[in-house]
mmCIF file of the N, C-alpha and C atoms, coordinates in Angstrom:
data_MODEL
# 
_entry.id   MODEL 
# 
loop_
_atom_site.group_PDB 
_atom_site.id 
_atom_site.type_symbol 
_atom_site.label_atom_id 
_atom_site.label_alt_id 
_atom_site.label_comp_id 
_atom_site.label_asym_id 
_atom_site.label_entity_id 
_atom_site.label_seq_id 
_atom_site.pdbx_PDB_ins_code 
_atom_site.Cartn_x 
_atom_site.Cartn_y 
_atom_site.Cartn_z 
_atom_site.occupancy 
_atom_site.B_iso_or_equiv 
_atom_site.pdbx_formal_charge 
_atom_site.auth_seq_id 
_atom_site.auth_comp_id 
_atom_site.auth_asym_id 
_atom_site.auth_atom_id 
_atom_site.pdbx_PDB_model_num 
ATOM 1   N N  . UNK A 1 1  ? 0.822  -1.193 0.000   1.00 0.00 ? 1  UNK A N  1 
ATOM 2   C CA . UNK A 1 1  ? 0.000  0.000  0.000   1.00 0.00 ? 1  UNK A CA 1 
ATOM 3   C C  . UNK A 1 1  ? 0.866  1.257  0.000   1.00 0.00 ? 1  UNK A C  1 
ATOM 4   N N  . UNK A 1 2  ? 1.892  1.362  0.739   1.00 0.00 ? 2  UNK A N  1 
ATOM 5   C CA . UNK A 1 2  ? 2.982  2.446  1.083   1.00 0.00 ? 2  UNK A CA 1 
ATOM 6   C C  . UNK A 1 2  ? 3.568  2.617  -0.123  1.00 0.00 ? 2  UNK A C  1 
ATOM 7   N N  . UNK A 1 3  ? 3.681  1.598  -0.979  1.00 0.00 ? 3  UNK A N  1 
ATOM 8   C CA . UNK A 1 3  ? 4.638  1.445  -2.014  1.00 0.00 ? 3  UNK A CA 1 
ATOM 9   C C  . UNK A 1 3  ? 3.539  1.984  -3.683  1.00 0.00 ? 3  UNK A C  1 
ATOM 10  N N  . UNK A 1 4  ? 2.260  2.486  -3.040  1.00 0.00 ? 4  UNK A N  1 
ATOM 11  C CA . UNK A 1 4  ? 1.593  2.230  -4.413  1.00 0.00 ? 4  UNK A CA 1 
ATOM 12  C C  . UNK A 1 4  ? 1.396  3.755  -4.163  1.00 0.00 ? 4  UNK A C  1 
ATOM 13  N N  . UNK A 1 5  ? 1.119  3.886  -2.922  1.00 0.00 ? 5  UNK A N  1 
ATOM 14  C CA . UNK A 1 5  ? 0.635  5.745  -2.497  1.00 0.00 ? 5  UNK A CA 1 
ATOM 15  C C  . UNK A 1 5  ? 2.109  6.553  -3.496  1.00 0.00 ? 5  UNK A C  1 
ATOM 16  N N  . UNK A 1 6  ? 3.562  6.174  -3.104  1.00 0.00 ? 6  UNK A N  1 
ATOM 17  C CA . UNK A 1 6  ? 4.499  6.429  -3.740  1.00 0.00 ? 6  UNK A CA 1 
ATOM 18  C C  . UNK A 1 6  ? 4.786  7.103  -5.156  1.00 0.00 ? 6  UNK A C  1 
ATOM 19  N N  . UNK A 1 7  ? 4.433  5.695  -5.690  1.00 0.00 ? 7  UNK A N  1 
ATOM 20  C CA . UNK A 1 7  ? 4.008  5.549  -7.269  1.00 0.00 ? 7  UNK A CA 1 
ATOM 21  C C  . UNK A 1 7  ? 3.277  6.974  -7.374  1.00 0.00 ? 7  UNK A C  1 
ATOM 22  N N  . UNK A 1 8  ? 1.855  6.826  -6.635  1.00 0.00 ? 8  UNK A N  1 
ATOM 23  C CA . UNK A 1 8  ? 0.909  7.967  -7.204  1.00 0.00 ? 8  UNK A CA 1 
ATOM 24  C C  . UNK A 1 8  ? 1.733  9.461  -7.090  1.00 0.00 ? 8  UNK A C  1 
ATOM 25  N N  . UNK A 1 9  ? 2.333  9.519  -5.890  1.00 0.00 ? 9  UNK A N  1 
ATOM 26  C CA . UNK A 1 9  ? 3.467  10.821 -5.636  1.00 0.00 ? 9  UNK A CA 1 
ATOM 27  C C  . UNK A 1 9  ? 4.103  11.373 -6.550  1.00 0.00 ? 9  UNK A C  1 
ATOM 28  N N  . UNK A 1 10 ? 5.315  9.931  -6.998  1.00 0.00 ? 10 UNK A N  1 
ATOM 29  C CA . UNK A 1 10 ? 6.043  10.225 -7.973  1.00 0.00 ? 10 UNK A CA 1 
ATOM 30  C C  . UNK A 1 10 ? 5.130  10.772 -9.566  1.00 0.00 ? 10 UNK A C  1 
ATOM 31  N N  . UNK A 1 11 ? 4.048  9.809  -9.854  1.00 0.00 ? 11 UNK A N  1 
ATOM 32  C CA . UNK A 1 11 ? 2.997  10.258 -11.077 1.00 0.00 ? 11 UNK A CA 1 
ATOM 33  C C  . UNK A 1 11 ? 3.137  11.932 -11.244 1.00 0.00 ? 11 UNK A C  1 
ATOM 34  N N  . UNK A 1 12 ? 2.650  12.059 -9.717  1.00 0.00 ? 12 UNK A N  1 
ATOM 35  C CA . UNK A 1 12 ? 2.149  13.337 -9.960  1.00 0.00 ? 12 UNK A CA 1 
ATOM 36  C C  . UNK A 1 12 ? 2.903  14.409 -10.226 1.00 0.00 ? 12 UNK A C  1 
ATOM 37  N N  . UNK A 1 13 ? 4.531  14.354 -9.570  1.00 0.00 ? 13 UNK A N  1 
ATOM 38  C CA . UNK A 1 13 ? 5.185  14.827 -9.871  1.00 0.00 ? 13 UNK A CA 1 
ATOM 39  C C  . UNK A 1 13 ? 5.912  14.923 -11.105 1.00 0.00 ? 13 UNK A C  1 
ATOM 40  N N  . UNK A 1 14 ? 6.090  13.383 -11.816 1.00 0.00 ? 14 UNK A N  1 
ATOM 41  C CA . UNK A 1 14 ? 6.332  13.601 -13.281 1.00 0.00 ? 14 UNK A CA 1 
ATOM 42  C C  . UNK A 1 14 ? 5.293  14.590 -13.858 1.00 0.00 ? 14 UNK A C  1 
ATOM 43  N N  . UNK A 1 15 ? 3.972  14.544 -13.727 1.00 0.00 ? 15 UNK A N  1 
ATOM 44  C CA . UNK A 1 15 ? 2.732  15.674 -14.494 1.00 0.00 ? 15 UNK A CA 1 
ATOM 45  C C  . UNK A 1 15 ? 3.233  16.967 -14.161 1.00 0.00 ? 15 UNK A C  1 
ATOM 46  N N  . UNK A 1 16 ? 3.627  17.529 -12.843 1.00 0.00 ? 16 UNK A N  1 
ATOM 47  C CA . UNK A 1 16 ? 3.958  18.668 -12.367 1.00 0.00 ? 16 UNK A CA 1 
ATOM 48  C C  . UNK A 1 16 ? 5.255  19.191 -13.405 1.00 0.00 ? 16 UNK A C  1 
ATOM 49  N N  . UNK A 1 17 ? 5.868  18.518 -13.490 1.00 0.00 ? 17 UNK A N  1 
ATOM 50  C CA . UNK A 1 17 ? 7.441  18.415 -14.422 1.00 0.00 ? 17 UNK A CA 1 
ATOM 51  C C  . UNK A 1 17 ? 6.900  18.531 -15.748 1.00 0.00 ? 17 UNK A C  1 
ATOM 52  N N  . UNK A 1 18 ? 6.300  17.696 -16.427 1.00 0.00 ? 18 UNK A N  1 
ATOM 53  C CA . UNK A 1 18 ? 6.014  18.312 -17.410 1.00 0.00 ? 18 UNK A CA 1 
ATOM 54  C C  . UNK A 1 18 ? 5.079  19.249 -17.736 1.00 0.00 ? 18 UNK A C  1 
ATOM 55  N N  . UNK A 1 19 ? 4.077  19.948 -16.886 1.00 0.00 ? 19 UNK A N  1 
ATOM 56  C CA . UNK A 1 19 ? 3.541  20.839 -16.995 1.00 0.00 ? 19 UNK A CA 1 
ATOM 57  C C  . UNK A 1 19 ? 4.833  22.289 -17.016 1.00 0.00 ? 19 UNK A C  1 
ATOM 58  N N  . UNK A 1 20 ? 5.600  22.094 -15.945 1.00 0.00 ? 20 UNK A N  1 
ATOM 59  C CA . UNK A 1 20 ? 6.856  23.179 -16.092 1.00 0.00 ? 20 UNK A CA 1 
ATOM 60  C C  . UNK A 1 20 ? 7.399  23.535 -17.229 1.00 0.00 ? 20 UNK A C  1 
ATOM 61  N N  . UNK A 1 21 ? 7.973  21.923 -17.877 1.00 0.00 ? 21 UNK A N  1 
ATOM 62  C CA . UNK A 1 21 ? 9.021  21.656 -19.084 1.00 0.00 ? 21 UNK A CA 1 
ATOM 63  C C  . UNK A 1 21 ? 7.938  22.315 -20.191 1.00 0.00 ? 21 UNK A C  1 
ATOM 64  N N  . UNK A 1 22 ? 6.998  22.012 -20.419 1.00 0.00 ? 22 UNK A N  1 
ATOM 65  C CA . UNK A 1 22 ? 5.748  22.675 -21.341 1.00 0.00 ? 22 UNK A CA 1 
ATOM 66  C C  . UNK A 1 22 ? 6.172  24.076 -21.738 1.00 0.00 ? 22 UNK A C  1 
ATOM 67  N N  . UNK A 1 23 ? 5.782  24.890 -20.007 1.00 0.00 ? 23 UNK A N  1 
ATOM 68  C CA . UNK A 1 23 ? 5.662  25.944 -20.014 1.00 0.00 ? 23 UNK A CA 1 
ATOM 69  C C  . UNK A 1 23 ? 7.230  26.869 -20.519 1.00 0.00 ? 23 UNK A C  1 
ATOM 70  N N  . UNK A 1 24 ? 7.959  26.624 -20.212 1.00 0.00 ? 24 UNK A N  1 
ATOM 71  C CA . UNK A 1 24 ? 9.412  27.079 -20.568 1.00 0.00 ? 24 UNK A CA 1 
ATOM 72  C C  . UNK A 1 24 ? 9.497  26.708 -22.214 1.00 0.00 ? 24 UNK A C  1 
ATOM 73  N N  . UNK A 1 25 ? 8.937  25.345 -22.724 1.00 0.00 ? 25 UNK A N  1 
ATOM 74  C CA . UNK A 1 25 ? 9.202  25.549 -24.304 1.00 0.00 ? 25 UNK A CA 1 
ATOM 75  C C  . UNK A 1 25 ? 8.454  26.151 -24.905 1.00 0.00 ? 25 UNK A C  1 
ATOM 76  N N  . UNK A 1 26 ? 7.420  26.437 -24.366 1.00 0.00 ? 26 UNK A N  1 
ATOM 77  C CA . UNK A 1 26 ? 6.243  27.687 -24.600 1.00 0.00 ? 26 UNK A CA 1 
ATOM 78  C C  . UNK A 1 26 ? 6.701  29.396 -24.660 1.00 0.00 ? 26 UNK A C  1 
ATOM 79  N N  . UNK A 1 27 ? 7.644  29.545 -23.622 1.00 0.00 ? 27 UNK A N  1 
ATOM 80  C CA . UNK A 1 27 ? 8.450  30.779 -23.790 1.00 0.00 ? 27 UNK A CA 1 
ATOM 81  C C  . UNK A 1 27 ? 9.710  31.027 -25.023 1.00 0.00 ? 27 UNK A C  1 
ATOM 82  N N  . UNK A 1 28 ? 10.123 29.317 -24.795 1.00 0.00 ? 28 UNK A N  1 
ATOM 83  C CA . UNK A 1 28 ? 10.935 29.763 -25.905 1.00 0.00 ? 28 UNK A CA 1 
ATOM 84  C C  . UNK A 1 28 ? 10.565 29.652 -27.468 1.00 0.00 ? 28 UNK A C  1 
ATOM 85  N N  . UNK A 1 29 ? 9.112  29.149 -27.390 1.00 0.00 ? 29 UNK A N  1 
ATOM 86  C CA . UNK A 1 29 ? 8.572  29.092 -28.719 1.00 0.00 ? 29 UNK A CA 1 
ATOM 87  C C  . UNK A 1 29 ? 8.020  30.748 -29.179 1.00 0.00 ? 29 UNK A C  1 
ATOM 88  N N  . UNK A 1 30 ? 7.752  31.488 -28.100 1.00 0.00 ? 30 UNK A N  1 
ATOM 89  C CA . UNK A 1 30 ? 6.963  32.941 -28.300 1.00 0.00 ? 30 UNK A CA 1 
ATOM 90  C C  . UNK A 1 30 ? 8.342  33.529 -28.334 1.00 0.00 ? 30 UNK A C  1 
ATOM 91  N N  . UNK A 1 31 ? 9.473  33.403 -27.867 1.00 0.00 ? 31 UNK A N  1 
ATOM 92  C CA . UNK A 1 31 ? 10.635 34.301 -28.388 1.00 0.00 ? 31 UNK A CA 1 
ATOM 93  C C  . UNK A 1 31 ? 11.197 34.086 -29.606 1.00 0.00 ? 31 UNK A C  1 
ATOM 94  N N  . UNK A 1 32 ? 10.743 32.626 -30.167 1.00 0.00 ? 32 UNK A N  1 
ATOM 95  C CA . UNK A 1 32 ? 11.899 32.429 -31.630 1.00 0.00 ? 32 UNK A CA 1 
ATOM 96  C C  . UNK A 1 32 ? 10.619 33.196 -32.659 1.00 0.00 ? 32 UNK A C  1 
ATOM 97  N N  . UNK A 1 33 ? 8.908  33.246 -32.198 1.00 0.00 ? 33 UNK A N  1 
ATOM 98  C CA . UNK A 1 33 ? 8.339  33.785 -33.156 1.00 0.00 ? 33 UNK A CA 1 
ATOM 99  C C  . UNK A 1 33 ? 7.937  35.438 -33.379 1.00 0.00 ? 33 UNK A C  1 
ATOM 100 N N  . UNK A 1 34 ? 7.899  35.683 -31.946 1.00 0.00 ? 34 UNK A N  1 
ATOM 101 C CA . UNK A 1 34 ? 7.862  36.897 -31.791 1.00 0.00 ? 34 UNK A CA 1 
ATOM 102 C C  . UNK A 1 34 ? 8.621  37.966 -31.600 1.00 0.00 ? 34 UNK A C  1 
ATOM 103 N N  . UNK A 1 35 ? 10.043 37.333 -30.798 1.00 0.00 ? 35 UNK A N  1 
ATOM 104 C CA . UNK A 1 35 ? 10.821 38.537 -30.503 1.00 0.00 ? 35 UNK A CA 1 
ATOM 105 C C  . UNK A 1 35 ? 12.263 38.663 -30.886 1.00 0.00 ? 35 UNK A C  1 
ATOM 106 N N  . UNK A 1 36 ? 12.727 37.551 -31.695 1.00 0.00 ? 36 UNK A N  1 
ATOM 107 C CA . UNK A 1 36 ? 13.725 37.587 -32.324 1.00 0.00 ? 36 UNK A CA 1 
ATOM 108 C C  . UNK A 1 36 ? 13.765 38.477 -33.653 1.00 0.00 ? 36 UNK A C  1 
ATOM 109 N N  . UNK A 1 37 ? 14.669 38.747 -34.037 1.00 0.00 ? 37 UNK A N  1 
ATOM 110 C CA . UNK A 1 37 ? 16.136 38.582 -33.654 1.00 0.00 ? 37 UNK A CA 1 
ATOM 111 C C  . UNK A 1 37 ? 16.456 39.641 -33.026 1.00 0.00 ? 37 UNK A C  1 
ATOM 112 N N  . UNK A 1 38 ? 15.684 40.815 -32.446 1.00 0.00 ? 38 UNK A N  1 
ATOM 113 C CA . UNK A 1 38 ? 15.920 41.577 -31.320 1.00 0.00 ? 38 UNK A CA 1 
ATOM 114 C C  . UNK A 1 38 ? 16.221 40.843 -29.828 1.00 0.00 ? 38 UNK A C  1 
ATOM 115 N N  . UNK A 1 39 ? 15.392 40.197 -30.142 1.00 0.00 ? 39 UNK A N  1 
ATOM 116 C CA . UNK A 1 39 ? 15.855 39.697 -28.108 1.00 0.00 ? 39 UNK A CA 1 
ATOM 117 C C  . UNK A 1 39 ? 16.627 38.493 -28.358 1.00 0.00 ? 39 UNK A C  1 
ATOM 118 N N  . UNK A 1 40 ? 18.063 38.672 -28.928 1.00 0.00 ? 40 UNK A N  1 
ATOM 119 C CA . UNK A 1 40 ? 18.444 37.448 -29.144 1.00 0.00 ? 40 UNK A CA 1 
ATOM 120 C C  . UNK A 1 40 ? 19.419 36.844 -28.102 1.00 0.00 ? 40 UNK A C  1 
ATOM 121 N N  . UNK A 1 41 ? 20.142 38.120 -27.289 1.00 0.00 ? 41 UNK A N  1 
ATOM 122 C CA . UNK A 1 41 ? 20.339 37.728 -25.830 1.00 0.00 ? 41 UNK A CA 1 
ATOM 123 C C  . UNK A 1 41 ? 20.071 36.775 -25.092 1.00 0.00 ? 41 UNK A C  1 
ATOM 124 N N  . UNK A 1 42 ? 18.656 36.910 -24.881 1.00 0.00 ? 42 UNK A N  1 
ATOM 125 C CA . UNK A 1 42 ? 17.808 35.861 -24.299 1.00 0.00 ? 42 UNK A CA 1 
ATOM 126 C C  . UNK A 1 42 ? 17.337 34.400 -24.149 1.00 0.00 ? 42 UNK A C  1 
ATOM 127 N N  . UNK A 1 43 ? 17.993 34.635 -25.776 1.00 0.00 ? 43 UNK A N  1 
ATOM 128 C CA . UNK A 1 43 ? 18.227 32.476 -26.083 1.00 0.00 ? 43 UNK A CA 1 
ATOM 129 C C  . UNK A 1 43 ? 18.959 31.682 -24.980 1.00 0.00 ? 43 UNK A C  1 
ATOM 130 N N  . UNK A 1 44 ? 20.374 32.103 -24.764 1.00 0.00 ? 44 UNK A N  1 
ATOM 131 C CA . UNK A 1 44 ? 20.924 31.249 -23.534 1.00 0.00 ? 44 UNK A CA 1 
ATOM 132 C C  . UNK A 1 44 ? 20.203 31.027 -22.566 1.00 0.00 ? 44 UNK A C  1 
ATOM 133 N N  . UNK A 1 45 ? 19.540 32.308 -21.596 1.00 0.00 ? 45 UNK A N  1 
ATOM 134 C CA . UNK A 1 45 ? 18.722 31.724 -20.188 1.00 0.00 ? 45 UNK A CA 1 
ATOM 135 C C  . UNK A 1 45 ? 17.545 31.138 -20.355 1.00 0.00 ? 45 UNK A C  1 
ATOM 136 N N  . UNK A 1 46 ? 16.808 31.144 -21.747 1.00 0.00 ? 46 UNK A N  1 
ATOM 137 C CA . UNK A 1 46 ? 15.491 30.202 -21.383 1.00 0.00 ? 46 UNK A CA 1 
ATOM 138 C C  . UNK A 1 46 ? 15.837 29.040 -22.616 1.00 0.00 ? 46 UNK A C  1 
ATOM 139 N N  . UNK A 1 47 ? 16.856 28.928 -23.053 1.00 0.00 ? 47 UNK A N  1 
ATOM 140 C CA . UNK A 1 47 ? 16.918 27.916 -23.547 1.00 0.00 ? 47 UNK A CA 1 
ATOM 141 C C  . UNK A 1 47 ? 17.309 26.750 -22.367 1.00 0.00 ? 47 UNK A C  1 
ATOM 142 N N  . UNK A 1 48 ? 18.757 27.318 -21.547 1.00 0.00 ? 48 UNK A N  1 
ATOM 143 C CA . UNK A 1 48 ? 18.967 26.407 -20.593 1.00 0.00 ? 48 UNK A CA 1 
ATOM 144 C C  . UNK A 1 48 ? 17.713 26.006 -19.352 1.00 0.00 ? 48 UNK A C  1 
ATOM 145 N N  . UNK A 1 49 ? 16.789 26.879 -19.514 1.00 0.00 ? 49 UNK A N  1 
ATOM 146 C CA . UNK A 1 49 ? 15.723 27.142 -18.243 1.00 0.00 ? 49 UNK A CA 1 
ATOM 147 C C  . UNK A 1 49 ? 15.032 25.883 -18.972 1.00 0.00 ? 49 UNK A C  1 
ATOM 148 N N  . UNK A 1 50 ? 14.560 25.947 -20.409 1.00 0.00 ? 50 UNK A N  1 
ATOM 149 C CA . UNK A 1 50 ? 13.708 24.954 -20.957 1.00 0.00 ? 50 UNK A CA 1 
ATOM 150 C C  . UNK A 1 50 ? 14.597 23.468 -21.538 1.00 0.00 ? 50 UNK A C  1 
ATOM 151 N N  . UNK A 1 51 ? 15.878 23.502 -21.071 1.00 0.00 ? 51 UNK A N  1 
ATOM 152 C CA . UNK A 1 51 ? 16.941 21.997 -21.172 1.00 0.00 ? 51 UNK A CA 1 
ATOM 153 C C  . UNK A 1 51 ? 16.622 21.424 -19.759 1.00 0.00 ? 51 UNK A C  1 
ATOM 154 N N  . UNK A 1 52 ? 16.993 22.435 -18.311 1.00 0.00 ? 52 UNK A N  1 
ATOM 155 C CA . UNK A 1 52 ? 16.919 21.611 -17.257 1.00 0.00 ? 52 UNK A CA 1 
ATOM 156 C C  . UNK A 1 52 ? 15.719 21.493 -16.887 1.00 0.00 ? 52 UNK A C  1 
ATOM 157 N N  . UNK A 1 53 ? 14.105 21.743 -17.367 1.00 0.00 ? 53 UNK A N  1 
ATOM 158 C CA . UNK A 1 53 ? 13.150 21.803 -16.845 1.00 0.00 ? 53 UNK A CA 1 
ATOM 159 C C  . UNK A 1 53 ? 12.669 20.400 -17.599 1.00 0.00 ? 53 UNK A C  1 
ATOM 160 N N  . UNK A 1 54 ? 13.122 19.879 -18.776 1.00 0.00 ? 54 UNK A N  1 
ATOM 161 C CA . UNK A 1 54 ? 12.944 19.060 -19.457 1.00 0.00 ? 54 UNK A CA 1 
ATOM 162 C C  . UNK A 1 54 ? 14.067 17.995 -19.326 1.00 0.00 ? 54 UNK A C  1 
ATOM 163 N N  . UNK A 1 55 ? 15.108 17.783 -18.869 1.00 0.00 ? 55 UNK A N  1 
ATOM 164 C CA . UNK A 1 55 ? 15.844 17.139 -17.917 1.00 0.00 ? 55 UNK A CA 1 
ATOM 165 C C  . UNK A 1 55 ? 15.256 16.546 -16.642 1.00 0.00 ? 55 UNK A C  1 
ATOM 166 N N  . UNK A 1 56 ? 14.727 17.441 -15.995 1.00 0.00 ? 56 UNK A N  1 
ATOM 167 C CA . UNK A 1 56 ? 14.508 17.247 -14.328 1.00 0.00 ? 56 UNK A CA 1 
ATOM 168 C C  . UNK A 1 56 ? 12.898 16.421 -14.933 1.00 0.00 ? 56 UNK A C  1 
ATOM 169 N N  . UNK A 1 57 ? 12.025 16.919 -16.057 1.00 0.00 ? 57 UNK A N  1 
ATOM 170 C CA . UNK A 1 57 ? 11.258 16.058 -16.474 1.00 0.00 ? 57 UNK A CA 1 
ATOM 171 C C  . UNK A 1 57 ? 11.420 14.386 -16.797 1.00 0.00 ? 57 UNK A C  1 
ATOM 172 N N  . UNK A 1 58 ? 12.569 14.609 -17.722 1.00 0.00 ? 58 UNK A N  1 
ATOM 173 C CA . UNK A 1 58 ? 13.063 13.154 -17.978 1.00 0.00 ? 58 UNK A CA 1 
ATOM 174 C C  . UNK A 1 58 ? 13.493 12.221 -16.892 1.00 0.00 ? 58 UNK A C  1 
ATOM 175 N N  . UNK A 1 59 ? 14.120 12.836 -16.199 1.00 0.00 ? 59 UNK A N  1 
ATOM 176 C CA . UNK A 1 59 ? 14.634 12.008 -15.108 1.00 0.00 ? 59 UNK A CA 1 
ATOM 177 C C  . UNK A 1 59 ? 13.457 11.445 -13.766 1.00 0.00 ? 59 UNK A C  1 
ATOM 178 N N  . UNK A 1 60 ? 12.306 12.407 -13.400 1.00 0.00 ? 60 UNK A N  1 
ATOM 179 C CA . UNK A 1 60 ? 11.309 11.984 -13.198 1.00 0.00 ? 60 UNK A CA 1 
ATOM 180 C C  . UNK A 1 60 ? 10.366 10.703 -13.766 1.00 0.00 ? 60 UNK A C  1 
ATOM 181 N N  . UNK A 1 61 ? 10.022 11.158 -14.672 1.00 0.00 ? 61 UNK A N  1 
ATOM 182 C CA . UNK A 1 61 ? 10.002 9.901  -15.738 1.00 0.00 ? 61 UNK A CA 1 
ATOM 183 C C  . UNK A 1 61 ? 10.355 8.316  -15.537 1.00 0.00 ? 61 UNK A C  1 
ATOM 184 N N  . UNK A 1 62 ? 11.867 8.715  -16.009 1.00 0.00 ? 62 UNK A N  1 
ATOM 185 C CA . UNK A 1 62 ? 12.369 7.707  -15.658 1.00 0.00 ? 62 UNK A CA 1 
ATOM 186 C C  . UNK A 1 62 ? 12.881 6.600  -14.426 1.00 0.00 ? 62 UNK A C  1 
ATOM 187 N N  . UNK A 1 63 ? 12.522 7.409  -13.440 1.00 0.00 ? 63 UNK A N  1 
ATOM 188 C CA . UNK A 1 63 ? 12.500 7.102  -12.211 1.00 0.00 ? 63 UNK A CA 1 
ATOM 189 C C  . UNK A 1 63 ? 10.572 5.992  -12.026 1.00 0.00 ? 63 UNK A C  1 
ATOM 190 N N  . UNK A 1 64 ? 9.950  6.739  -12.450 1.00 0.00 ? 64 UNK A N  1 
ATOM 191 C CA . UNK A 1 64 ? 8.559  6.552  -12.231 1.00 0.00 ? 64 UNK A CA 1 
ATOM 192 C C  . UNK A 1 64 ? 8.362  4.969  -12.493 1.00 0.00 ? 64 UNK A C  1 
ATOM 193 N N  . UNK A 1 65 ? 8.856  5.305  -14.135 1.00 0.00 ? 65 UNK A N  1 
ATOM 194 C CA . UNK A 1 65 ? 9.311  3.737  -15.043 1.00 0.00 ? 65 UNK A CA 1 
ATOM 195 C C  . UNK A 1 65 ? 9.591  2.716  -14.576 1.00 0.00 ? 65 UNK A C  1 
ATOM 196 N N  . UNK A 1 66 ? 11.079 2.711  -13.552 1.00 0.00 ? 66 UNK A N  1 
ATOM 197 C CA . UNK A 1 66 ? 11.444 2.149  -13.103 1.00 0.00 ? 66 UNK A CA 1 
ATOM 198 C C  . UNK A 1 66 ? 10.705 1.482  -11.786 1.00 0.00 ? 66 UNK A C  1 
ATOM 199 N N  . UNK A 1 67 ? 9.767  2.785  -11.147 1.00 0.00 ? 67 UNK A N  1 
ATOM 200 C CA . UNK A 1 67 ? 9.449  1.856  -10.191 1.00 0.00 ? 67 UNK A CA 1 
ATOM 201 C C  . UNK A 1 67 ? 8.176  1.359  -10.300 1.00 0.00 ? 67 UNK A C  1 
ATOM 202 N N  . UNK A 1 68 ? 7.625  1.731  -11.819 1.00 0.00 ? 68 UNK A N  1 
ATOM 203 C CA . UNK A 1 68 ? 6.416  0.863  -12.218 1.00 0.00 ? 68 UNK A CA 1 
ATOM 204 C C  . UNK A 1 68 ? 6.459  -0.504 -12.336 1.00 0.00 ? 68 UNK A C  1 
ATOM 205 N N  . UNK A 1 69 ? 8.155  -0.592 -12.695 1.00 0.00 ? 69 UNK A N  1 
ATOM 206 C CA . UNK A 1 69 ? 8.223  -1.843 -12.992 1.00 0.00 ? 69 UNK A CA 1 
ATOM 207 C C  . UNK A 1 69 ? 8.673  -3.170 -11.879 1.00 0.00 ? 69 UNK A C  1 
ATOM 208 N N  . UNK A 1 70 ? 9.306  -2.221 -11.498 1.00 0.00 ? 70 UNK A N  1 
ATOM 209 C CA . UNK A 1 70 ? 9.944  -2.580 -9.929  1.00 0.00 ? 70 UNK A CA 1 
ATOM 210 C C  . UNK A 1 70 ? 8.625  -3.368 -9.227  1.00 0.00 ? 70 UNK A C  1 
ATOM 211 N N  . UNK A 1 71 ? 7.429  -2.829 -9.125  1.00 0.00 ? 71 UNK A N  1 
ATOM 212 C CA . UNK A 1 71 ? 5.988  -3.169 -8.352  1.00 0.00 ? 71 UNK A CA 1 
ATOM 213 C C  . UNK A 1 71 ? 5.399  -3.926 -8.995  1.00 0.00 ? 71 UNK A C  1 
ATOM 214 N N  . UNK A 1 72 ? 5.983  -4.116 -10.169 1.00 0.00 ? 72 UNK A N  1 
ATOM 215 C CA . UNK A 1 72 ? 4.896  -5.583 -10.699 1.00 0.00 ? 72 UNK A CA 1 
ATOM 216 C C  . UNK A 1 72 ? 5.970  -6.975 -10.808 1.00 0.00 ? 72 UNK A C  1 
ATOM 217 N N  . UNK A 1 73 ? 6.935  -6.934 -10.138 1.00 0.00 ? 73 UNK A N  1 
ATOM 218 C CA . UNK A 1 73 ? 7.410  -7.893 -9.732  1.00 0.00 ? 73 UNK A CA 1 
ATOM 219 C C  . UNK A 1 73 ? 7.506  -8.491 -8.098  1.00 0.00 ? 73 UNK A C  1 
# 
């Protein structure tokens, strides 16, 4: 039971993660259409903002995976 509440934790937090990772490629999708090549500065910090938000996504993920699988053995 302890081990399934978990699971649901981790779920939710992968959703939380990619709701983030979303939102950051969402910024950097409105800067490559709207505000370039004036704000071109700006590529480095939300590009890296939208690598580790989609990182810290993946790795959630993959954690989740693992212990989906982990529980059906």
């Amino acid at each position: 039971m302890q081990q399934e509440e978990a699971l649901k934790e981790l779920d939710r937090e992968v959703k939380r993660l990619k709701r983030i990772a979303s939102e950051w490629a969402g910024q950097l999708h409105d800067l490559v259409e709207d505000r370039l090549p004036a704000s071109y500065e700006e590529i480095p910090g939300i590009a890296q903002s939208t690598y580790d938000a989609c990182k810290a996504w993946a790795d959630a993920n993959a954690r989740l995976k693992a212990a989906s699988t982990n529980q059906g053995n």
